[in-house]
C-alpha positions, 0 to 999 in steps of 0.5 A, spaced: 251 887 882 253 883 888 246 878 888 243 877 882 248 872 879 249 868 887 246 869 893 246 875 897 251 878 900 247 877 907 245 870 905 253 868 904 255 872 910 250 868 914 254 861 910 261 864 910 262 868 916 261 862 922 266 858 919 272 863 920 270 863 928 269 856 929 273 852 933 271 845 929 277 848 925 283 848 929 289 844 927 285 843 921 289 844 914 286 850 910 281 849 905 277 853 900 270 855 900 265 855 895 259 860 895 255 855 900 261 854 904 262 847 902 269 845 902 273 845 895 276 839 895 283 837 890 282 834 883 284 828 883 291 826 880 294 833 880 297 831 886 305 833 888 307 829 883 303 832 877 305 839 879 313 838 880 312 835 874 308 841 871 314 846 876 319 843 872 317 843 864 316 851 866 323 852 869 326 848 863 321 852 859 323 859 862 330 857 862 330 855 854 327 861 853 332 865 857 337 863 853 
C-alpha cells in the first residue's frame, strides 16, 4: 500500500532522511515534516495564550465532572 496514496517509500526516504544528519539543523528547534520534507509551521492564533486557555476549560471541565 505504501506509494499509491503518496510518494514511494524511496522517494520519501530520499526527501526525509537527509534531514535528520544534516548539520544546518543544530541548535534549531524541533519542527515537523510534511511528505515533501517541508517544514510544518503553527497555525496562527493557537499560540501559548490559546492552548492555556483550551488546558484550563479542560482541567475545569474534568474537575466538574469528577465531582
Amino acid at each position: 500500500m505504501a506509494g499509491l496514496a503518496g510518494p514511494s517509500p524511496q522517494t520519501h526516504a530520499a526527501r526525509i532522511v537527509p534531514l535528520l544528519f544534516t548539520e544546518a539543523l543544530n541548535g534549531r528547534t524541533a519542527l515537523m515534516r510534511d511528505d515533501k520534507a517541508q517544514a510544518i509551521l503553527p497555525t496562527a492564533g493557537l499560540g501559548t495564550d490559546y492552548s492555556d486557555r483550551y488546558l484550563d476549560a479542560s482541567e475545569a471541565s474534568l474537575c466538574r465532572a469528577a465531582g
